[in-house]
C-alpha positions as a printed Julia matrix, in Angstrom:
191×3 Matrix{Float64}:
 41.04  -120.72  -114.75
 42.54  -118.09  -113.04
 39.24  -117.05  -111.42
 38.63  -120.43  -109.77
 40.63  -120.02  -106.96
 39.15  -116.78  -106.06
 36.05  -118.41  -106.27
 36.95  -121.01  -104.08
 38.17  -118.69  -101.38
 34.69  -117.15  -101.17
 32.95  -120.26  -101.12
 35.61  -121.17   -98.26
 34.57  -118.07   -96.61
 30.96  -118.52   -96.61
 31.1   -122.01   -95.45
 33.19  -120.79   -92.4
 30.58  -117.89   -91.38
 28.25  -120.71   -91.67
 29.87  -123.32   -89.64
 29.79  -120.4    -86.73
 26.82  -119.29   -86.92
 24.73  -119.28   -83.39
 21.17  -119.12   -82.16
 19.79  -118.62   -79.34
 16.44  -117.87   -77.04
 13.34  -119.76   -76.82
 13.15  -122.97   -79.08
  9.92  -125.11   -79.77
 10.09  -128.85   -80.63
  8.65  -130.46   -83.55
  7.16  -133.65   -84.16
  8.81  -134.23   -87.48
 12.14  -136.42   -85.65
 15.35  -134.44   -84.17
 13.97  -131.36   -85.71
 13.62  -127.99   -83.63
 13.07  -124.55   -83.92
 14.86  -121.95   -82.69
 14.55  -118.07   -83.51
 12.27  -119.42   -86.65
 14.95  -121.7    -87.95
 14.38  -124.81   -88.1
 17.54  -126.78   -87.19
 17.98  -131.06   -87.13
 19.57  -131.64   -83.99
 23.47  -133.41   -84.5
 24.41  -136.84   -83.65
 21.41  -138.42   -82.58
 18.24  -139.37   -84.02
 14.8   -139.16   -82.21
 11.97  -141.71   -82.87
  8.6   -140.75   -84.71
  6.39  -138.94   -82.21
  3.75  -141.59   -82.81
  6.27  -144.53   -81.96
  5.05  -146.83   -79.49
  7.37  -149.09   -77.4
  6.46  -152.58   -75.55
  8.15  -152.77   -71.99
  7.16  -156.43   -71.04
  3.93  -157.46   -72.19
  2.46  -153.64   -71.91
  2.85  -150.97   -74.94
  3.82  -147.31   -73.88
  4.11  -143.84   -75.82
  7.74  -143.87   -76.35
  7.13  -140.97   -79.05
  5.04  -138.99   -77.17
  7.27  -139.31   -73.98
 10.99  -138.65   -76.05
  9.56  -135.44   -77.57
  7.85  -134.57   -74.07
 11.03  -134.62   -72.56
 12.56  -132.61   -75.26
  9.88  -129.88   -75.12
 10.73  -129.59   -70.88
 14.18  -129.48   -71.84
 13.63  -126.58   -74.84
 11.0   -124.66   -72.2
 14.5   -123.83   -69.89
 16.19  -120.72   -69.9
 20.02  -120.61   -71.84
 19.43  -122.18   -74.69
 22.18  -122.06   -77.37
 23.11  -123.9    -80.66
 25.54  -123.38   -82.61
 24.67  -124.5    -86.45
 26.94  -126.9    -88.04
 27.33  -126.98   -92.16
 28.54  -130.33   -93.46
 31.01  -129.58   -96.53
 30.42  -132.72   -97.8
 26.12  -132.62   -97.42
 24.44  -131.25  -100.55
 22.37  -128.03  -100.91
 18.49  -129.5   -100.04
 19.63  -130.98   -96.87
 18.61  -129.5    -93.48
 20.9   -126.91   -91.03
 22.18  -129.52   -88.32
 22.87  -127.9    -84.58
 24.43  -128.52   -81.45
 22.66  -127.04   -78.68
 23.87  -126.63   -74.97
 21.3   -125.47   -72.24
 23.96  -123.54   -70.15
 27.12  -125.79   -70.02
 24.76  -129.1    -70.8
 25.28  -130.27   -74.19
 21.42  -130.71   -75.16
 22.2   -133.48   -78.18
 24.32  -135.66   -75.25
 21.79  -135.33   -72.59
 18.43  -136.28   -75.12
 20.96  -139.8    -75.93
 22.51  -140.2    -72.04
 18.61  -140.2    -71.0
 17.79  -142.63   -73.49
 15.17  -140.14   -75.36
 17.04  -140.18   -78.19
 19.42  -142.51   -80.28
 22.85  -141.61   -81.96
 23.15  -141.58   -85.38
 26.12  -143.77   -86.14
 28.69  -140.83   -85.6
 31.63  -141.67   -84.36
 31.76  -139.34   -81.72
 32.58  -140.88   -78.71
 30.37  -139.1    -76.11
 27.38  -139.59   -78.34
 28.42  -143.98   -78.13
 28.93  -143.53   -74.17
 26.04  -141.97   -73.41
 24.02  -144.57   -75.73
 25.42  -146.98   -74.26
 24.92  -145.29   -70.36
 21.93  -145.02   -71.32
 20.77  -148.6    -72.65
 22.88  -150.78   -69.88
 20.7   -148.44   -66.65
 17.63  -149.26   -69.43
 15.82  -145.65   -69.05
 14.21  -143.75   -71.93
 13.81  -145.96   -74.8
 15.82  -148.59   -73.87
 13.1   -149.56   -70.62
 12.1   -153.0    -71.35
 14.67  -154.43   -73.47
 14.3   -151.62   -76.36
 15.79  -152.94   -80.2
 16.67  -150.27   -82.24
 14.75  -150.37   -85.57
 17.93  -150.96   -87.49
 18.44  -154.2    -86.24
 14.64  -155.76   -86.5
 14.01  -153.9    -89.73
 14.88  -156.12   -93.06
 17.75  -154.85   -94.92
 17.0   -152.64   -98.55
 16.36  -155.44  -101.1
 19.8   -155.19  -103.16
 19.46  -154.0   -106.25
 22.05  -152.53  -108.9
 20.91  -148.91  -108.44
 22.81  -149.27  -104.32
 25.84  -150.75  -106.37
 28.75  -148.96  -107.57
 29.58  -149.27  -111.07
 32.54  -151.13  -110.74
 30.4   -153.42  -108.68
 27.83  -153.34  -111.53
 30.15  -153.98  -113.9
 31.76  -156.83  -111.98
 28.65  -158.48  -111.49
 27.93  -158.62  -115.36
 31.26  -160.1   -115.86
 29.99  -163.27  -113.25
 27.28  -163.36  -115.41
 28.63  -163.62  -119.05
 31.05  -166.2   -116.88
 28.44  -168.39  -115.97
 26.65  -168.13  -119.42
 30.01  -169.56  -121.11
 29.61  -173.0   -120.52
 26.09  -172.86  -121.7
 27.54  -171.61  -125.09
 30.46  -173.97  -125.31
 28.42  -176.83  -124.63
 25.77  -175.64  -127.56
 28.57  -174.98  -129.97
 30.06  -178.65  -129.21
């Protein structure tokens, strides 16, 4: 017990060397959504999410690229000089999930600008300059939003509910409804 807490310290430590951590230079985009690379790390970018590179968009009547154009827009941004991100570790994300950044492009916050331009969507954090510029962003309709753009989450059917999304109180709950419900059907055959 009494080497827990030294433990514990380290594993503070680390974390903190981790949340500071910086790269910098020349950074390349890749297709596979939000993701970039920068010094050979590959780094999700934070707060937003980019759509598929093959994503097509209807404005009107007419489809368009939308993928193709979001990470086109990316790449010009990427190809500028002063690139910097500085990698964020979630305490609470487990080990298999990816390094997420911030990146600025001199004093422009990169993650911001790819939502404020409409290339890019947030990811439901809570951050308020990620929700202003999405919603900049969707009321001038550029980017994405050109043509009356519906985020997937809203046209896409909800997850078919099952017991494995419950809780088990939840689970357990529900069984209790059950057995419930089943009672009268015993009474009635004991009667």
């Amino acid at each position: 017990m009494g080497a827990r807490p030294g433990l514990l310290f380290n594993a503070v430590t680390v974390w903190i060397i981790l949340i500071v951590g910086q790269a910098s230079g020349s950074a390349q985009a890749l297709t596979d959504e939000t993701l970039i690379r920068v010094q050979g790390q590959q780094v999700s970018l934070h707060g937003l999410r980019m759509i598929a590179a093959d994503q097509r968009c209807l404005d009107g009547n007419k489809f368009w690229q939308c993928g193709v154009k979001a990470l086109q827009a990316l790449a010009r941004r990427l190809d500028e000089p002063g690139l910097q991100c500085k990698v964020l570790i979630s305490l609470s994300s487990s080990g298999g999930t990816r390094d997420t950044a911030e990146c600025w492009i001199n004093s422009d916050n990169l993650n911001v600008w790819l939502v404020a331009q409409g290339w890019a969507l947030t990811d439901g954090t809570e951050q308020a300059a990620f929700r202003t510029a999405e919603q900049s962003a969707r009321s001038k309709q550029i980017g994405l939003w050109r043509g009356g753009f519906i985020p997937p989450e809203s046209w896409r059917p909800a997850p078919a509910d099952s017991t494995a999304d419950c809780s088990v109180c939840t689970a357990r709950h529900q069984s209790i409804i059950r057995t419930r419900n089943k009672r009268p059907e015993l009474d009635q055959a004991t009667d």
